[in-house]
Structure formats: C-alpha cells, structure tokens
C-alpha positions in Angstrom: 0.0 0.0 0.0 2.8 2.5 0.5 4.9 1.8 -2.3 1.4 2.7 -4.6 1.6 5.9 -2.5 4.8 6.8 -3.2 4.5 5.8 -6.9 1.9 8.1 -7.2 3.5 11.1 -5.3 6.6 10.2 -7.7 4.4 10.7 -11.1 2.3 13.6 -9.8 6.0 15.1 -8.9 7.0 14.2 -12.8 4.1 15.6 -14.1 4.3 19.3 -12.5 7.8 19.0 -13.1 7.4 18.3 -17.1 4.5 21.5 -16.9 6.4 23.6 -15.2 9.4 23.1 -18.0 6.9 22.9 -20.6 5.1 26.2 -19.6 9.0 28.1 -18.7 10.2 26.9 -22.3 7.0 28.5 -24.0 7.5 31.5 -22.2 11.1 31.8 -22.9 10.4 30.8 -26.5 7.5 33.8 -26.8 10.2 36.2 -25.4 13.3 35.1 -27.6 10.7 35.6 -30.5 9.1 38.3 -29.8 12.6 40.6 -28.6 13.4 39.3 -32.2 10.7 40.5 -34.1 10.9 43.9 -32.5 14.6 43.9 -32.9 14.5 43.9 -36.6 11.4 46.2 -36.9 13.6 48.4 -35.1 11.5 49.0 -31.8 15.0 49.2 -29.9 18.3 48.8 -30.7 19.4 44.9 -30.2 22.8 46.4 -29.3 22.1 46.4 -25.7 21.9 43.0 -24.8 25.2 42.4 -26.9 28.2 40.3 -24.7 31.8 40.4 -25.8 31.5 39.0 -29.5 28.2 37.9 -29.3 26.0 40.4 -30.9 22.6 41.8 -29.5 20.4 39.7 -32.1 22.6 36.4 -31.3 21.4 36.7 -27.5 18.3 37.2 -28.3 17.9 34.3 -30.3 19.5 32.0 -27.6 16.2 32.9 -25.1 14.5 31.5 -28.0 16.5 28.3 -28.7 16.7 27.6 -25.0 13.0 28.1 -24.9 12.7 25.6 -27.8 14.7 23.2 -26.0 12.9 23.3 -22.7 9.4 23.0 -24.1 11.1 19.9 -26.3 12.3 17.9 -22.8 8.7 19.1 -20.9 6.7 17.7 -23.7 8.9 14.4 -24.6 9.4 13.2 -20.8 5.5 13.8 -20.5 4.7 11.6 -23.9 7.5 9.1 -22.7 5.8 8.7 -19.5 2.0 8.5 -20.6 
C-alpha cells in the first residue's frame, strides 16, 4: 500500500515537473521571439543585450533556442511517461 503511495507522489512530482518546464520553455520561446521580431522592426536597438563578441540579435535568439529546448524535454518526458 505504501509503495502505490509513493509511486503516485513520484508521477504527480513528474508531471508538475514536465508542466512547469513545458510552460518556462514556452515563455522563454515567446520572449526570444518576440525581442526578435521587434529587434528587426527596429522597436529598440538589439545592441544592448550584446556580450563580448556575441551580438545583441545572437542573445536574443538564444532565449529562443533555449526556450525551444525546454518546451522539447517538458513535452517528450511527458509523452514518454503517458
């Protein structure tokens, strides 16, 4: 009887978890695009967020990617474990 309790705390755990990365990636993804879109309509200058080498636009569109990637592992460990 307890290890069916456990289990059950375990994939409720796994399940916020995989929403909760699922929900952050989408966010981060909306912002990477969106700071994009406005970048190269020229609602500011992309300059700002520029590091060392890396320019402004390439920053940017690492919020996106990372986003992309997040939202990628939310959604496959919640198919894998369905």
């Amino acid at each position: 009887m307890n290890l069916n309790v456990n289990a059950a705390n375990e994939h409720s755990l796994l399940k916020k978890s995989c929403h909760v990365l699922t929900i952050l990636g989408n966010t981060l993804t909306l912002v990477g695009g969106l700071g994009v879109l406005l970048g190269m309509l020229g609602a500011f200058d992309m300059e700002i967020f520029s590091l060392g080498l890396s320019s402004g636009v390439r920053i940017i569109g690492t919020v996106a990617i990372a986003g992309c990637l997040l939202s990628a592992i939310g959604y496959g460990i919640s198919d894998y474990t369905t």
